[in-house]
Gaussian input, Z-matrix of N, CA and C with variables (Angstrom, degrees):
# hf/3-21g

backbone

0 1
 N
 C     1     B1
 C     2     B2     1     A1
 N     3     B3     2     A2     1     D1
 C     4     B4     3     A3     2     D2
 C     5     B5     4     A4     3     D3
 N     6     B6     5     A5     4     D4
 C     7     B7     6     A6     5     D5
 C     8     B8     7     A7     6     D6
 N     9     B9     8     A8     7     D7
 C    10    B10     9     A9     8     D8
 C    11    B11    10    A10     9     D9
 N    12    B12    11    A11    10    D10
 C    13    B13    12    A12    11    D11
 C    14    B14    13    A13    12    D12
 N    15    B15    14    A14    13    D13
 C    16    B16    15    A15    14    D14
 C    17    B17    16    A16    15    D15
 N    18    B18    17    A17    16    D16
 C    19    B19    18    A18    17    D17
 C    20    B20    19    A19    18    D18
 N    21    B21    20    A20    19    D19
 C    22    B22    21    A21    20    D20
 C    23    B23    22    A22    21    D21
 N    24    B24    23    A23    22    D22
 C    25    B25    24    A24    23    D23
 C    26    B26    25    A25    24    D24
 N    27    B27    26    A26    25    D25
 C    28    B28    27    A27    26    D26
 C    29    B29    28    A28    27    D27
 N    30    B30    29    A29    28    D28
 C    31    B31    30    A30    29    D29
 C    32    B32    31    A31    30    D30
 N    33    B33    32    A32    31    D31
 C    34    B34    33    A33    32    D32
 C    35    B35    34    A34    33    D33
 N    36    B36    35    A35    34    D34
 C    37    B37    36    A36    35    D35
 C    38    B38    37    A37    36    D36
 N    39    B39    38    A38    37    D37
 C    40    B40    39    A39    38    D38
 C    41    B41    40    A40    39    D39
 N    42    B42    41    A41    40    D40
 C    43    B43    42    A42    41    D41
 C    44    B44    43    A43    42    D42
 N    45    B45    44    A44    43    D43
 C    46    B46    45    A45    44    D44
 C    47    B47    46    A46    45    D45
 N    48    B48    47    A47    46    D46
 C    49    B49    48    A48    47    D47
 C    50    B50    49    A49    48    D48
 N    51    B51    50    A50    49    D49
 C    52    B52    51    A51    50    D50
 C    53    B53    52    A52    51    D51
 N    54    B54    53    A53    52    D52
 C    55    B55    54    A54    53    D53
 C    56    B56    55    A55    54    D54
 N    57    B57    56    A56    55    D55
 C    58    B58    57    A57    56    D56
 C    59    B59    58    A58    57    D57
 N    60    B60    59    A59    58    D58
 C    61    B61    60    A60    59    D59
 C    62    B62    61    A61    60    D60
 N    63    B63    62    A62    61    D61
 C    64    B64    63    A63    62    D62
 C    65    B65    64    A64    63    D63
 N    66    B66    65    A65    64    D64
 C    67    B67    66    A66    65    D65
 C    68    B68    67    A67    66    D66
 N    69    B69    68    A68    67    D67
 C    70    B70    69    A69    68    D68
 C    71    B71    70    A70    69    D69
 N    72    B72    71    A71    70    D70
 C    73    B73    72    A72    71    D71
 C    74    B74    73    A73    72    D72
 N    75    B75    74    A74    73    D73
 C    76    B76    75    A75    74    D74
 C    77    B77    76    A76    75    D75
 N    78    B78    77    A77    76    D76
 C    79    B79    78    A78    77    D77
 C    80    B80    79    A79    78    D78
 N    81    B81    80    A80    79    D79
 C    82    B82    81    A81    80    D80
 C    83    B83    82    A82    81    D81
 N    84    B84    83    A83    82    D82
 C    85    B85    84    A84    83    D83
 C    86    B86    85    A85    84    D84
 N    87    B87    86    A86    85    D85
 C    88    B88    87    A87    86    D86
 C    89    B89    88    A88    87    D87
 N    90    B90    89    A89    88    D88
 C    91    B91    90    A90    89    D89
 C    92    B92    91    A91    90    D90
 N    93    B93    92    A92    91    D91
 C    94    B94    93    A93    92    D92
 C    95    B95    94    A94    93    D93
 N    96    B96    95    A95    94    D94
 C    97    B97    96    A96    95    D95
 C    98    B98    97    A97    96    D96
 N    99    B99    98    A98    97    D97
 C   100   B100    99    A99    98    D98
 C   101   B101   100   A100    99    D99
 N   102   B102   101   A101   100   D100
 C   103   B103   102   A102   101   D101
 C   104   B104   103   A103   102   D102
 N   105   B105   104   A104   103   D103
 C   106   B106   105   A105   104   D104
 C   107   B107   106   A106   105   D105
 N   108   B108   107   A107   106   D106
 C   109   B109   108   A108   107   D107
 C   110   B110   109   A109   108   D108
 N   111   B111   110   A110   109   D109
 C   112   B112   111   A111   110   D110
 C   113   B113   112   A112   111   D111
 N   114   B114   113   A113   112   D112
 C   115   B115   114   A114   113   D113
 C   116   B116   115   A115   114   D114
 N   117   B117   116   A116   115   D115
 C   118   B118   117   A117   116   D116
 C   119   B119   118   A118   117   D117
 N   120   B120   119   A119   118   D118
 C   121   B121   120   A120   119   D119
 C   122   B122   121   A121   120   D120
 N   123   B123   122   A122   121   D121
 C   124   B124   123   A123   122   D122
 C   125   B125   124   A124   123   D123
 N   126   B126   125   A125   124   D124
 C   127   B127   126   A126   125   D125
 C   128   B128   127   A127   126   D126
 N   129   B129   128   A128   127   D127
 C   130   B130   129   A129   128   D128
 C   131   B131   130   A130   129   D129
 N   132   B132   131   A131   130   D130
 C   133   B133   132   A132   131   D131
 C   134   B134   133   A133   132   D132
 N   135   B135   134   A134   133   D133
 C   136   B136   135   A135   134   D134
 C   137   B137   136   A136   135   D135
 N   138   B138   137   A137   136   D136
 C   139   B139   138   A138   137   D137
 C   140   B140   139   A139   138   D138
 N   141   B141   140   A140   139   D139
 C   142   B142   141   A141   140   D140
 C   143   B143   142   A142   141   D141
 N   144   B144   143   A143   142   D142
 C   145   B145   144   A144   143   D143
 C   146   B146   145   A145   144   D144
 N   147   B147   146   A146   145   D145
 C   148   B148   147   A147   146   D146
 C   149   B149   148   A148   147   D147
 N   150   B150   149   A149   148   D148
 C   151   B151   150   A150   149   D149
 C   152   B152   151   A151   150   D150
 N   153   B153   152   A152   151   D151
 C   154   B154   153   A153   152   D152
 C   155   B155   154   A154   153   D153
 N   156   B156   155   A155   154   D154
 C   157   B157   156   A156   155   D155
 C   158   B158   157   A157   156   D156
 N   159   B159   158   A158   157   D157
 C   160   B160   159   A159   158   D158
 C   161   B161   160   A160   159   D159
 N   162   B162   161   A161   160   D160
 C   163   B163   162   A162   161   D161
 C   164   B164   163   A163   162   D162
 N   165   B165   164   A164   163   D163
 C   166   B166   165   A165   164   D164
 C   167   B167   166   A166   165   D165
 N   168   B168   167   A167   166   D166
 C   169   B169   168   A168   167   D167
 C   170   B170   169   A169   168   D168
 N   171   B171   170   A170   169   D169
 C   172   B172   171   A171   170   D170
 C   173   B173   172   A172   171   D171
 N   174   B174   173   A173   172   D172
 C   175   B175   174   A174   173   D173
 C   176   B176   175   A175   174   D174
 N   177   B177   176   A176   175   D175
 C   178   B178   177   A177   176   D176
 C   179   B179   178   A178   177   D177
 N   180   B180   179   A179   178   D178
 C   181   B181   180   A180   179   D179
 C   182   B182   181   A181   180   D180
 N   183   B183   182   A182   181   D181
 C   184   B184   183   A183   182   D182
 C   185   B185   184   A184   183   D183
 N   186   B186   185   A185   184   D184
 C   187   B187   186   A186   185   D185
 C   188   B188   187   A187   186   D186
 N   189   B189   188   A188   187   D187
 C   190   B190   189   A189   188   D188
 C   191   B191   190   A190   189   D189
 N   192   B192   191   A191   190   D190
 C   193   B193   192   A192   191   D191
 C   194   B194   193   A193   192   D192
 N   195   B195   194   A194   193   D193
 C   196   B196   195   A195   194   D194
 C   197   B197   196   A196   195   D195
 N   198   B198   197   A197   196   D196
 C   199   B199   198   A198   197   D197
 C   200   B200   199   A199   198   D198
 N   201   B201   200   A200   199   D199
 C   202   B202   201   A201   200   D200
 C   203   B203   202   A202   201   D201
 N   204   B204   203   A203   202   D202
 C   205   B205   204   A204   203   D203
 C   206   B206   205   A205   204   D204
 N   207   B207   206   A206   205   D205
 C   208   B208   207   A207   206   D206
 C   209   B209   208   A208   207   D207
 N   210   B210   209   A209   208   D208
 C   211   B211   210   A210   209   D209
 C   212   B212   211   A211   210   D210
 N   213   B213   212   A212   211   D211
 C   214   B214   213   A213   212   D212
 C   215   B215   214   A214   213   D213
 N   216   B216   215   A215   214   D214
 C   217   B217   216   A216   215   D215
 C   218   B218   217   A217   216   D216
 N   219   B219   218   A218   217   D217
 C   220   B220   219   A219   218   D218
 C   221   B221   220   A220   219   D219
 N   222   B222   221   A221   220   D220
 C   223   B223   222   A222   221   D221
 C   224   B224   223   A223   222   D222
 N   225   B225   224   A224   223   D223
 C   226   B226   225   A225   224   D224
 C   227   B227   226   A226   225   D225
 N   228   B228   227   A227   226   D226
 C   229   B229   228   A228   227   D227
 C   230   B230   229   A229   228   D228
 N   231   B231   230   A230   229   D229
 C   232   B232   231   A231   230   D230
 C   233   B233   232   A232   231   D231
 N   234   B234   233   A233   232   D232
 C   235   B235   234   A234   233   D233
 C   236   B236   235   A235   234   D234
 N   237   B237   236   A236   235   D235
 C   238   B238   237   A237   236   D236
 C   239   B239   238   A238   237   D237
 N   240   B240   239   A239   238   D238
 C   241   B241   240   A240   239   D239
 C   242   B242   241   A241   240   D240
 N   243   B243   242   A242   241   D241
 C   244   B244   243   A243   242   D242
 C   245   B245   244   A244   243   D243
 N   246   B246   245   A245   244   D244
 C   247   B247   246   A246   245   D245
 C   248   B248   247   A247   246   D246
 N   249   B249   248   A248   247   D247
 C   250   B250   249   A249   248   D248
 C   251   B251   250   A250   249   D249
 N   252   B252   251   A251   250   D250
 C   253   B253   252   A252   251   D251
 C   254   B254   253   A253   252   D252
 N   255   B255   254   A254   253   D253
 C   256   B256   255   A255   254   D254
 C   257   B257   256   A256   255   D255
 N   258   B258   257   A257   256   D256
 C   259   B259   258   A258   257   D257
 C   260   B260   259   A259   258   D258
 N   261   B261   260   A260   259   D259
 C   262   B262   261   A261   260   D260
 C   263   B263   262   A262   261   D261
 N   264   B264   263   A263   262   D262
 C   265   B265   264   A264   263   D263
 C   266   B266   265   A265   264   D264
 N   267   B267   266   A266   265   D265
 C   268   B268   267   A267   266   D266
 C   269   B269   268   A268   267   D267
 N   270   B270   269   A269   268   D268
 C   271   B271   270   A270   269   D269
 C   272   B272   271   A271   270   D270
 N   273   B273   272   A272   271   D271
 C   274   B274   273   A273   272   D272
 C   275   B275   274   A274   273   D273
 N   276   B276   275   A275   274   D274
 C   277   B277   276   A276   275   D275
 C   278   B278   277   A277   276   D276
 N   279   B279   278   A278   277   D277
 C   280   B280   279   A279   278   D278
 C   281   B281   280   A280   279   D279
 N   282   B282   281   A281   280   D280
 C   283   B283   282   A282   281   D281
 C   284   B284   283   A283   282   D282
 N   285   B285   284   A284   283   D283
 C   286   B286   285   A285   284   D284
 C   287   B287   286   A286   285   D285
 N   288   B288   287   A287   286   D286
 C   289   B289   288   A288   287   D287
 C   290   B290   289   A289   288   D288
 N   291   B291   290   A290   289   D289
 C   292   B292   291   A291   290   D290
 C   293   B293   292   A292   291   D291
 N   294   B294   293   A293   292   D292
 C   295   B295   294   A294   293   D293
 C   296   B296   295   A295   294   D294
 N   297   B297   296   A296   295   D295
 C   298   B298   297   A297   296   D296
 C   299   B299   298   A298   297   D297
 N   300   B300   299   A299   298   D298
 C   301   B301   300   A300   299   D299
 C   302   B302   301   A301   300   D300
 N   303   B303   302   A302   301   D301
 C   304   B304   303   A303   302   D302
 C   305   B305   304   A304   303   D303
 N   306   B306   305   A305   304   D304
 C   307   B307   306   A306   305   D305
 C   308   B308   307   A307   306   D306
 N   309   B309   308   A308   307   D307
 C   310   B310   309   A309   308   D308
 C   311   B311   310   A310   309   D309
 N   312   B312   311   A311   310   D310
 C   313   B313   312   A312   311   D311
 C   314   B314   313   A313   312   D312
 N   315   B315   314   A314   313   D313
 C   316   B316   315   A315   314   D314
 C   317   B317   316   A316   315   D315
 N   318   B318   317   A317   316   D316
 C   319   B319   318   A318   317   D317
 C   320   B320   319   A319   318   D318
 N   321   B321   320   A320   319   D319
 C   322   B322   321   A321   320   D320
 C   323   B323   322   A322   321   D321
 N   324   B324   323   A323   322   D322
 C   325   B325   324   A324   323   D323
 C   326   B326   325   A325   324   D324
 N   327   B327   326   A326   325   D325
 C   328   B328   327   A327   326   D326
 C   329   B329   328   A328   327   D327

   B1=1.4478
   B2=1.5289
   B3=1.2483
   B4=1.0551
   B5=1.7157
   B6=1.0375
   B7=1.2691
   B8=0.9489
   B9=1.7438
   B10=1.6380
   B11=1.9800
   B12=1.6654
   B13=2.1301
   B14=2.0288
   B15=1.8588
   B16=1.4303
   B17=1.1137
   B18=1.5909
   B19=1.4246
   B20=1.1788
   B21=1.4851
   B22=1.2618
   B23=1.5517
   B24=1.5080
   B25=1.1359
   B26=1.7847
   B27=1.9677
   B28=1.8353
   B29=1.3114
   B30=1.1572
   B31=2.0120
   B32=1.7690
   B33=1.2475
   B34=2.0423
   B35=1.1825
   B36=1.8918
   B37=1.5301
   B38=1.5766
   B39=1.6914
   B40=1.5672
   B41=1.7213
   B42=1.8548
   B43=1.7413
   B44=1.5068
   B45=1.7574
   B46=1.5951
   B47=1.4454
   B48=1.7672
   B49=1.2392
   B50=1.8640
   B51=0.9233
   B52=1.2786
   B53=1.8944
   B54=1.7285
   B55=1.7680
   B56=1.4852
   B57=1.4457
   B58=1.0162
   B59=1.6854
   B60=1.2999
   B61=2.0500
   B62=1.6687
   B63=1.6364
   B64=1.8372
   B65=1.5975
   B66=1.2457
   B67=1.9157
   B68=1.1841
   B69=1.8465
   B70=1.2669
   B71=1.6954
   B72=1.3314
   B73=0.7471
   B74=2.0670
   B75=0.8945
   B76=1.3862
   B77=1.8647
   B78=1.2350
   B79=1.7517
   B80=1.1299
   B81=1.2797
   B82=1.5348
   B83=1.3768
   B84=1.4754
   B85=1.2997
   B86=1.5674
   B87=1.8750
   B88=1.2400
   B89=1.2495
   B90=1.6509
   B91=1.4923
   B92=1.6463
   B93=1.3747
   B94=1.2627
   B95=1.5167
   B96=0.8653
   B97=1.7167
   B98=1.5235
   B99=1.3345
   B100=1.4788
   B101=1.7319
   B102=1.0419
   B103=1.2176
   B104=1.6505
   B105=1.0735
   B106=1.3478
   B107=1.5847
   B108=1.1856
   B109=1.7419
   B110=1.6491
   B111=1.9777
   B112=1.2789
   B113=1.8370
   B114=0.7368
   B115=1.5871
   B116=1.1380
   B117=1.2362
   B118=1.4869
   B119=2.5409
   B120=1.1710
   B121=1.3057
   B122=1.8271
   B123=1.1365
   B124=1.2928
   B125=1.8730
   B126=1.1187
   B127=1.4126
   B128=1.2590
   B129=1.5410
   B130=1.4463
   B131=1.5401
   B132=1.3064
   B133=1.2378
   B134=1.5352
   B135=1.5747
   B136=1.7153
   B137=1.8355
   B138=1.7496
   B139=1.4290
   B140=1.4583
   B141=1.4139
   B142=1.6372
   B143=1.4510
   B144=1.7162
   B145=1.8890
   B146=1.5322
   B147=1.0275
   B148=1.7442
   B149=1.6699
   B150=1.5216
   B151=1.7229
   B152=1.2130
   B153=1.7552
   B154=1.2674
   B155=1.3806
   B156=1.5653
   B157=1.3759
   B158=1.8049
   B159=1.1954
   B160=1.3332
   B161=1.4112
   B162=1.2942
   B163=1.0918
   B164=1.6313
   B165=1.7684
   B166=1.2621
   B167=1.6565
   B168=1.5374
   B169=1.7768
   B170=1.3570
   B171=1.7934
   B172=1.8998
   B173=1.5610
   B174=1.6209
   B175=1.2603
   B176=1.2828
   B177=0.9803
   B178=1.6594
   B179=1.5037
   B180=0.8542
   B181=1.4759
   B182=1.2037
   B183=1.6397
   B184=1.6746
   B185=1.4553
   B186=1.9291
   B187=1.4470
   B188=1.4833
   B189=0.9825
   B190=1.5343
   B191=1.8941
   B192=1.4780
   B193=1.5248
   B194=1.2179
   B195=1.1703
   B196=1.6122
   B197=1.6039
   B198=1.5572
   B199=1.1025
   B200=1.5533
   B201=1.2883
   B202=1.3157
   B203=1.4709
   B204=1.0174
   B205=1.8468
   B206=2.2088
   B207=1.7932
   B208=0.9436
   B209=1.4744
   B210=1.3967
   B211=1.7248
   B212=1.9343
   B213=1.3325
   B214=1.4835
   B215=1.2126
   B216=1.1886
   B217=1.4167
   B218=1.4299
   B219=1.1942
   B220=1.9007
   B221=0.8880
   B222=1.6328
   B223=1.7275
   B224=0.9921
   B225=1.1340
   B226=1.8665
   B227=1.7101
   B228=1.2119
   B229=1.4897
   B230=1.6177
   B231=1.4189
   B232=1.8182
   B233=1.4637
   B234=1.0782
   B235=1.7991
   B236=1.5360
   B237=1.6034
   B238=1.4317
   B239=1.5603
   B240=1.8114
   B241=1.0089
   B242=1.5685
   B243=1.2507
   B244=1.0924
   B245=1.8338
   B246=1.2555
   B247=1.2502
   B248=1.2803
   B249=1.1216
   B250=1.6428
   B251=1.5833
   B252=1.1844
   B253=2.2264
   B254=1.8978
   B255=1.4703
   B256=1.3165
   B257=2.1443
   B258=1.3893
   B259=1.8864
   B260=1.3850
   B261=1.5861
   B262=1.7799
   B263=1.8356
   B264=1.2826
   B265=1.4040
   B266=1.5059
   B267=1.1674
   B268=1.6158
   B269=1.4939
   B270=1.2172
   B271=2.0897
   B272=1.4024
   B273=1.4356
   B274=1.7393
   B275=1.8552
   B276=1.0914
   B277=1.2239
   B278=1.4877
   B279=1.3859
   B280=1.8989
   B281=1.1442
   B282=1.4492
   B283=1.2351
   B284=1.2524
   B285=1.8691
   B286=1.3267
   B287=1.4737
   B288=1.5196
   B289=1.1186
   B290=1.5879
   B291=2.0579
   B292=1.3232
   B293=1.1387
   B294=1.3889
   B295=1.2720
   B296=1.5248
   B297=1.6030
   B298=1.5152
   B299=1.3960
   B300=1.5864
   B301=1.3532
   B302=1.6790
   B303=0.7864
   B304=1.6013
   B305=1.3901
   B306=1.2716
   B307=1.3479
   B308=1.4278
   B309=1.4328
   B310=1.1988
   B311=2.0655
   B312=0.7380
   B313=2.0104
   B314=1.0593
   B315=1.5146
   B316=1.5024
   B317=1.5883
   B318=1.1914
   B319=1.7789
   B320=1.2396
   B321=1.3237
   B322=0.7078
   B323=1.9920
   B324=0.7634
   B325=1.6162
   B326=1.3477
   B327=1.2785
   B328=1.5178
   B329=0.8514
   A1=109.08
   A2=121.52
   A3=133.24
   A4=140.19
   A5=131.11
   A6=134.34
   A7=131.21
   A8=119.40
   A9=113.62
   A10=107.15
   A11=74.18
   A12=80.61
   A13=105.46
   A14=90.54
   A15=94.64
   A16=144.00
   A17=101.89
   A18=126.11
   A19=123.06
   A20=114.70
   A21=145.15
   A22=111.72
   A23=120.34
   A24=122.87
   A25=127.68
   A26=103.91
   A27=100.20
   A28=87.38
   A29=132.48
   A30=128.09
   A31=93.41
   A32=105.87
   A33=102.68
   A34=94.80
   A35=130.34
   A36=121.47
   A37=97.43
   A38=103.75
   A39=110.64
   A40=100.72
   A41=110.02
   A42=105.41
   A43=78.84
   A44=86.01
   A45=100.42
   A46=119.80
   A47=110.46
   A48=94.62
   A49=101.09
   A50=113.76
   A51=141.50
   A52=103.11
   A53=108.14
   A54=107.80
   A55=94.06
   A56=106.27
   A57=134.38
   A58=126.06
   A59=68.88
   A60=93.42
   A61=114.38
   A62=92.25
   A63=99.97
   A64=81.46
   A65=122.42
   A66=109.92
   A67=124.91
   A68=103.42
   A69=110.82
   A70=89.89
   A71=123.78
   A72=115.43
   A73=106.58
   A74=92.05
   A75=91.11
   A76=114.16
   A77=105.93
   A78=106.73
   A79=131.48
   A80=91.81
   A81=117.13
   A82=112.31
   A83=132.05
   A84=114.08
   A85=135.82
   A86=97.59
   A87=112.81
   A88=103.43
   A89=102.69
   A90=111.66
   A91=124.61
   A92=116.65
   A93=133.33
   A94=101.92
   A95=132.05
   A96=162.90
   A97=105.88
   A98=103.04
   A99=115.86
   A100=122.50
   A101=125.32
   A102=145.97
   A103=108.13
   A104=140.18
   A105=120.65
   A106=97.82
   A107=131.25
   A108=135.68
   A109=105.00
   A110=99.55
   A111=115.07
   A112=100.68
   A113=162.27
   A114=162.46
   A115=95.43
   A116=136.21
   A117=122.14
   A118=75.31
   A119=115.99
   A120=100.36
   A121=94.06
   A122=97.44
   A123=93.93
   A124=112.37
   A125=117.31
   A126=120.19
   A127=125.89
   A128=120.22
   A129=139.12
   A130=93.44
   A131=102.90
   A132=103.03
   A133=144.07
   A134=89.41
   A135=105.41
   A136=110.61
   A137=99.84
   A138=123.07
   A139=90.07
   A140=131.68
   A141=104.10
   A142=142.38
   A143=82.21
   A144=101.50
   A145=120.20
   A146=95.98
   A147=116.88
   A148=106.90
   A149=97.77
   A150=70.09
   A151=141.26
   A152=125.44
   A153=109.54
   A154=98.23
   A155=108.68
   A156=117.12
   A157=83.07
   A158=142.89
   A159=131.70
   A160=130.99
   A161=125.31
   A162=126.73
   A163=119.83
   A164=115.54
   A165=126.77
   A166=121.22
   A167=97.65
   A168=96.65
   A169=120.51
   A170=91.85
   A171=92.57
   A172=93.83
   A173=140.55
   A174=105.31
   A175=158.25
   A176=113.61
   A177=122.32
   A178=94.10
   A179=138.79
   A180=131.91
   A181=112.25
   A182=114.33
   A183=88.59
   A184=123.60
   A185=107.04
   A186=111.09
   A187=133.85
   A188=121.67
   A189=136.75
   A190=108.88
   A191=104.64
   A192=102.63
   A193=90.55
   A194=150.12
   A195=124.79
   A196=123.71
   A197=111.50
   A198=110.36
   A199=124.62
   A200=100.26
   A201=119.87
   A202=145.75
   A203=90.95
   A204=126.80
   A205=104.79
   A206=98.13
   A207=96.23
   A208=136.04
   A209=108.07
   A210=124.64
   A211=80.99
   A212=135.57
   A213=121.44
   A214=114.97
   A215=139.67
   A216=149.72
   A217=87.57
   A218=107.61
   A219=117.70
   A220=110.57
   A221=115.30
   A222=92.17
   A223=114.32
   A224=142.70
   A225=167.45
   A226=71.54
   A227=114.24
   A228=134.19
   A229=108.40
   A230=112.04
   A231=106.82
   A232=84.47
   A233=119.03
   A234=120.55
   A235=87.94
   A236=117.98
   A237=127.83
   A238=88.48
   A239=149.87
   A240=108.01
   A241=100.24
   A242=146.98
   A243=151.85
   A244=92.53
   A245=145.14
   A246=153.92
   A247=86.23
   A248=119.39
   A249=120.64
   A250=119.23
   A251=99.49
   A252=103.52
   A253=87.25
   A254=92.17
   A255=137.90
   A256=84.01
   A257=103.03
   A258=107.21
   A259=97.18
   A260=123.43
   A261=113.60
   A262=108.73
   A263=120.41
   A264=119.27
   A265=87.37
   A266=87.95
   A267=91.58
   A268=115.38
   A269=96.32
   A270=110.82
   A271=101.82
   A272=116.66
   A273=90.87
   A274=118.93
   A275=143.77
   A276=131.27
   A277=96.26
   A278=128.68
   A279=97.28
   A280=115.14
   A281=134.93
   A282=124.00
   A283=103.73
   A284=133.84
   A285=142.00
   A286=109.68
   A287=132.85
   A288=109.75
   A289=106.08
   A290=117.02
   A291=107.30
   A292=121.15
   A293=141.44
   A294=149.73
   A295=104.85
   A296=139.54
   A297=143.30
   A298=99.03
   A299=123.92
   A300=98.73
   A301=110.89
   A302=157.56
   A303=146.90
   A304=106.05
   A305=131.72
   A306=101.69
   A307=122.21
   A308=123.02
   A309=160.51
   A310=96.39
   A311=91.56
   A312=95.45
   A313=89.70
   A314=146.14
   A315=146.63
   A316=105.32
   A317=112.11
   A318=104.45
   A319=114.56
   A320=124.86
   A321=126.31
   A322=108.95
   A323=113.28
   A324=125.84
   A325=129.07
   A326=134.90
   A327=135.65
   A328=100.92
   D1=126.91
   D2=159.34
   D3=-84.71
   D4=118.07
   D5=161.50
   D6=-48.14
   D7=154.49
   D8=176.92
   D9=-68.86
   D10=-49.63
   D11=166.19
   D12=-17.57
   D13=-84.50
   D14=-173.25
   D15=-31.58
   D16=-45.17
   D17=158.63
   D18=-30.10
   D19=-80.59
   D20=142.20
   D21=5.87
   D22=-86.78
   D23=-176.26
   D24=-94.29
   D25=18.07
   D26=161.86
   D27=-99.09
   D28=-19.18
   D29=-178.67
   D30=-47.52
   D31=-40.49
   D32=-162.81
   D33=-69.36
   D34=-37.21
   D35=-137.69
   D36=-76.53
   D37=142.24
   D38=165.51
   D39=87.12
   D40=9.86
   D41=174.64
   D42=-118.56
   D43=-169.61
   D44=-172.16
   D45=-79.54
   D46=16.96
   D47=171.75
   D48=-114.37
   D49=7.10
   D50=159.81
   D51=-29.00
   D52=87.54
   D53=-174.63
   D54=-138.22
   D55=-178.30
   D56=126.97
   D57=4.87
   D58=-81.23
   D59=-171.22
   D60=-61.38
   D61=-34.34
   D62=-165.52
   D63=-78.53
   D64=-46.63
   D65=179.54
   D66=-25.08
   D67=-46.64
   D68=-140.54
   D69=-111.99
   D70=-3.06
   D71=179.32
   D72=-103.28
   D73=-6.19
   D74=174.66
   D75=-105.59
   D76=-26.87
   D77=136.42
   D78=-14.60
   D79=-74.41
   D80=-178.20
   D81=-72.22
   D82=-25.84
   D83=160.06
   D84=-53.03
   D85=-34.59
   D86=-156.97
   D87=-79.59
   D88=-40.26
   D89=166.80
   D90=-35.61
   D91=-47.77
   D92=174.21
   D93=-54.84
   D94=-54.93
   D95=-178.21
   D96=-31.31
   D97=-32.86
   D98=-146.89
   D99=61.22
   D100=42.82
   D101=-166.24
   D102=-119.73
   D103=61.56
   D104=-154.57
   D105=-100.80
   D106=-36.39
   D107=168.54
   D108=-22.04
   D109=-62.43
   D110=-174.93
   D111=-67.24
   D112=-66.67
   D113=131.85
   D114=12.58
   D115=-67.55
   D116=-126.65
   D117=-101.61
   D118=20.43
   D119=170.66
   D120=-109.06
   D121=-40.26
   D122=-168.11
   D123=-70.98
   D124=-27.80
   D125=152.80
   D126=-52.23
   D127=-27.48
   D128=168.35
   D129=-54.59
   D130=-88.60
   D131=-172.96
   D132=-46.55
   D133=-13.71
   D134=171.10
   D135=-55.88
   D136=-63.31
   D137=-171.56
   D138=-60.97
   D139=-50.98
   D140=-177.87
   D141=-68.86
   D142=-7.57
   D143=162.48
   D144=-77.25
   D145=-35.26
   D146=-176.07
   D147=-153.11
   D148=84.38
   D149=151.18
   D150=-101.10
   D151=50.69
   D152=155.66
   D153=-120.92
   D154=74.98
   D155=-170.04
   D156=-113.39
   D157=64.72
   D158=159.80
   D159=-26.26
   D160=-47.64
   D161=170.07
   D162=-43.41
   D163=-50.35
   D164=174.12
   D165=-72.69
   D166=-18.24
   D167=154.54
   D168=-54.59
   D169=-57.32
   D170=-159.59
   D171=-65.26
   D172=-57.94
   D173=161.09
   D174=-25.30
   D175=-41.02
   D176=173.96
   D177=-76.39
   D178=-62.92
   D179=164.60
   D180=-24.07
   D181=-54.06
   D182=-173.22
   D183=-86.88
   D184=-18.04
   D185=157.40
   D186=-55.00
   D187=-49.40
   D188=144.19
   D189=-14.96
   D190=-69.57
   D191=-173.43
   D192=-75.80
   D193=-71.16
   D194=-159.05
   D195=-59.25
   D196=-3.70
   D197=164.08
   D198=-95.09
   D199=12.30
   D200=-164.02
   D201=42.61
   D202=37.43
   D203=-176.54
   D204=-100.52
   D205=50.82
   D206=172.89
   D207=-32.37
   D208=-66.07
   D209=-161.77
   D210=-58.62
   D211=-50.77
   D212=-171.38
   D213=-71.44
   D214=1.45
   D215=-164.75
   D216=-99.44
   D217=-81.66
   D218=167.27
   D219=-7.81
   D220=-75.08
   D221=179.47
   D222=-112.32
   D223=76.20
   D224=126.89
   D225=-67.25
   D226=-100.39
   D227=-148.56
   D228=-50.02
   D229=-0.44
   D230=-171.23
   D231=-105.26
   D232=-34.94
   D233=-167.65
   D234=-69.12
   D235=-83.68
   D236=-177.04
   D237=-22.40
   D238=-81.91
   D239=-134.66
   D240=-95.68
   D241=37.37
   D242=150.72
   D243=-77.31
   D244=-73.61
   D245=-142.57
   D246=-67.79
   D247=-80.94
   D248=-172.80
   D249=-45.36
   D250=-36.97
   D251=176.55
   D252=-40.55
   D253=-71.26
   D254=-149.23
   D255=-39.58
   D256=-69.95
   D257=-167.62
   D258=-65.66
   D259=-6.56
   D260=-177.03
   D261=95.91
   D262=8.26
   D263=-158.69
   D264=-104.83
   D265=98.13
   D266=-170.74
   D267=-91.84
   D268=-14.35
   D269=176.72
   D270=-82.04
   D271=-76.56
   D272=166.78
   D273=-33.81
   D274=-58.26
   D275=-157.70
   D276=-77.13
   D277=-36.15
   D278=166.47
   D279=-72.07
   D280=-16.26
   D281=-172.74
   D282=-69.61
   D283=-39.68
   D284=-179.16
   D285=-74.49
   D286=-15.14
   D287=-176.59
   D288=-97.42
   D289=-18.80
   D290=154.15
   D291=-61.94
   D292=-46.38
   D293=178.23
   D294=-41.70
   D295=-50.04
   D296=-172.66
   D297=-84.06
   D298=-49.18
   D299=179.07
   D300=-71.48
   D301=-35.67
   D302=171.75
   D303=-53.23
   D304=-51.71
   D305=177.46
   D306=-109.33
   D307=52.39
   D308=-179.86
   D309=-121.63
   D310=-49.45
   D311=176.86
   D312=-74.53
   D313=-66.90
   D314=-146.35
   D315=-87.20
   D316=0.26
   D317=154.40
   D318=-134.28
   D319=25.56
   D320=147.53
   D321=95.88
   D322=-8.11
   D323=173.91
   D324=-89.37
   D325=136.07
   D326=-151.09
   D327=-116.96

């Protein structure tokens, strides 16, 4: 199911407002959506617009694990907290290194 939101913001993708942000912000719709497969592409595409877009790490990170594509979730969240050390966003990067160790315990991998 789609939203007017959604609607709304694939009408922009591939124009000149075509970023980062509209990626990650339409991510984040799908995310809401319960859609996280579809999220975790559009988070793709965030980090390949920008990747020191941290914010769209720790997302794709968390789309990734709810799609259950552990080992890629993992490192969504090892990159994200390299990017974020790296811009100084140091709350995203603890938020990503709790986020990998919990579901690093919950499958069982160290």
């Amino acid at each position: 199911m789609t939203t007017a939101i959604i609607a709304n913001l694939e009408k922009m993708l591939g124009g000149a407002r075509d970023s980062a942000l509209l990626r990650y912000s339409l991510g984040n719709e799908w995310l809401k959506n319960g859609n996280p497969a579809k999220a975790a592409e559009c988070f793709r595409a965030a980090v390949e617009r920008d990747p020191h877009y941290s914010a769209a790490w720790k997302l794709l990170g968390k789309s990734l694990a709810e799609s259950s594509e552990i080992q890629a979730a993992l490192a969504a969240y090892e990159q994200g907290i390299l990017v974020a050390k790296e811009k100084g966003d140091i709350q995203a990067a603890k938020e990503m290194t709790v986020f990998a160790r919990r579901l690093r315990k919950q499958s069982g991998s160290s």
